[in-house]
N, C-alpha and C positions, 0 to 999 in steps of 0.2 A: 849149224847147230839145231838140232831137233826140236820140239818144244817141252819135251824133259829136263833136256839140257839146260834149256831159258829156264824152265818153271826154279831146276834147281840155283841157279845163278842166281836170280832173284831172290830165294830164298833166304838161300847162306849171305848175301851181300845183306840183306833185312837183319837178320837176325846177327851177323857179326859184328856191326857197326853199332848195336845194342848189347853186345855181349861185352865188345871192348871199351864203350862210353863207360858202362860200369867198372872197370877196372882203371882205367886212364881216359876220361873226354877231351882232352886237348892234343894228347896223344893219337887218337884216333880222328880227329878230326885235321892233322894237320899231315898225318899219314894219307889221308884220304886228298886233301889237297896237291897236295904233292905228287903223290903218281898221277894225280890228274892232269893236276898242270906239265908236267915233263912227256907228256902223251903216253905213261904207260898202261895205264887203265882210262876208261869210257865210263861217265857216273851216269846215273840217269837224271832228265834235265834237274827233276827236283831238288837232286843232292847237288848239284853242278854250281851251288852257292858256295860250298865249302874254298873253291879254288880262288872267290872273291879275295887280293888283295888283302883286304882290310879285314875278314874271316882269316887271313893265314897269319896274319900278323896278332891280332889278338889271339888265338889260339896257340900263338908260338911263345906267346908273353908269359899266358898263363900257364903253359908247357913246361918252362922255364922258374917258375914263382913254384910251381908242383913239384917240379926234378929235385927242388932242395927243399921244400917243407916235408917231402915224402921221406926223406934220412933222416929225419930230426925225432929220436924217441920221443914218444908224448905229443911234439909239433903234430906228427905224421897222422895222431888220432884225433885231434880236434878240426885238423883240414879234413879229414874222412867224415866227420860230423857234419861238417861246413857243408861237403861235397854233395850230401846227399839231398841237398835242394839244386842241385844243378847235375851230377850225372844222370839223375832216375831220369826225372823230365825232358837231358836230350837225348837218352837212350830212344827213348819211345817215338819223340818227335825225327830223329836220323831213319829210323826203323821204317815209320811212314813214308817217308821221301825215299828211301831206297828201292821201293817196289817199284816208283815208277807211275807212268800216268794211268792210275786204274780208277775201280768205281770208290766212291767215298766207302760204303762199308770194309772192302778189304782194306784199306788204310786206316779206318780206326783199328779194324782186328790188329792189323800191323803194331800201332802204334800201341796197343793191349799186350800186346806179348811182346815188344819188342821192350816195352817201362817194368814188364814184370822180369824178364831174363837180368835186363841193367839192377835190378833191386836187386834180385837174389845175385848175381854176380858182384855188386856192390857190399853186399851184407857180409861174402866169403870173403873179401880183401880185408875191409873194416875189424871184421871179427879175428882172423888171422892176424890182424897186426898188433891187436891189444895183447896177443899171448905173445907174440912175436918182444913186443918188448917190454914181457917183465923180465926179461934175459939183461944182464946190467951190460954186456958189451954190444956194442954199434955193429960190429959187420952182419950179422946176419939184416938188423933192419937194411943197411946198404943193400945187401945181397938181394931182398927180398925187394926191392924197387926195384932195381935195375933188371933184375929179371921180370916183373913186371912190365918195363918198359920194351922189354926184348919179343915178351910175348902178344903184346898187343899188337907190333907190328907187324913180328910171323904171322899170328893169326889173319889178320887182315888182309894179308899176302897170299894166304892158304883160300880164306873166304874167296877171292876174285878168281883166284887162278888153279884150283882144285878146288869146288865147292861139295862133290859129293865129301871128298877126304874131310874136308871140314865140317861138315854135317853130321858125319858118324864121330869123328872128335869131339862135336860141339853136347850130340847125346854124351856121352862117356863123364863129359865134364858137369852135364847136367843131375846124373846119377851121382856121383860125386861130392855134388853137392848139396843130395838132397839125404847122404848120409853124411856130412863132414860138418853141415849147418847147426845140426842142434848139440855139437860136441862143442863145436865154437862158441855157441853161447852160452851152452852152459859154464864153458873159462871163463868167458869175459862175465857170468853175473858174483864166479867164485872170486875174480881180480876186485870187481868192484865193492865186495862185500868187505875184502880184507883193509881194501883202503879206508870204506867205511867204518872200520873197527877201526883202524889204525887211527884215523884222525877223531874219532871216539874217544881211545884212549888218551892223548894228545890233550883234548879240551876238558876232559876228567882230571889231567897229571895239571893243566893249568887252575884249573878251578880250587885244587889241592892246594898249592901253591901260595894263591891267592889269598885263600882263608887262611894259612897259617901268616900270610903277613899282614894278614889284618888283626888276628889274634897278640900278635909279637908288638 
């Protein structure tokens, strides 16, 4: 393998592991254990913790605690809430460790871009699922997990073992999202506005209520 080939190996394996932390961190972390331990990928030593035991088992717990909060309309957005005190910051810190044993500045850079890709990847799932379910029926939220879960591992499959392919995907998905981001929140500030009126009205219709049975 040339040192193009490494540079890009490195790359895509940095930046996918921070792409996918954002979308599913347990997911991505026990996908990463997994081929490591069954000898089909080589992590580099720093990541080489993932395959620990006790790293696949907690990551498998909360894999599993995720697989069914992520179908749950409404559940699915306040663990997304939750989440983002835990995927941004292992986005960043997987990202570092995946380059490998280099000089401490490239591994912050790493872990700079690799907590900024998991945030903005983070923000499009978040965002998408608040619009996702004001839809009153479940399958699409189902649909939208589990294809979540499908891609996190392609991808991560692609990252190690096609990385230029994954590289020009991973731009593609980054354009994407840096015109899909502000449509999404513009939903979600319309969703949360309505509800605010809603429960507006609600405590106006109570207060109404109230005085007229105080009056009576």
């Amino acid at each position: 393998m040339g040192e193009l080939d490494q540079l890009a190996t490195v790359i895509s394996l940095s930046m996918g592991v921070a792409w996918a932390s954002g979308i599913n961190l347990y997911a991505a972390l026990l996908t990463l254990g997994v081929l490591a331990t069954t000898g089909n990928i080589e992590l580099p030593e720093q990541l080489q913790i993932v395959t620990n035991p006790l790293v696949m088992t907690a990551a498998g717990v909360m894999y599993v605690v995720e697989f069914f909060a992520d179908k749950i309309p409404g559940v699915d957005t306040a663990w997304d809430a939750l989440q983002s005190f835990v995927r941004i910051p292992g986005g960043a810190i997987l990202a570092a460790a995946a380059i490998g044993d280099v000089t401490p500045a490239a591994q912050l850079s790493a872990a700079i871009l690799g907590g900024g890709l998991a945030t903005a990847t983070h923000a499009t799932k978040a965002g998408s699922r608040v619009m996702i379910n004001t839809s009153p029926e479940p399958v699409s939220n189902w649909g939208a997990s589990l294809g979540e879960d499908v891609v996190v591992v392609g991808g991560l499959w692609a990252a190690l073992n096609h990385p230029y392919i994954f590289l020009g995907l991973l731009l593609l998905f980054i354009v994407l999202m840096a015109w899909l981001l502000p449509k999404l929140w513009r939903g979600v500030r319309m969703v949360a506005a309505k509800i605010g009126a809603l429960f507006g009205r609600t405590s106006r219709r109570s207060a109404i209520v109230k005085a007229d049975n105080e009056r009576e």
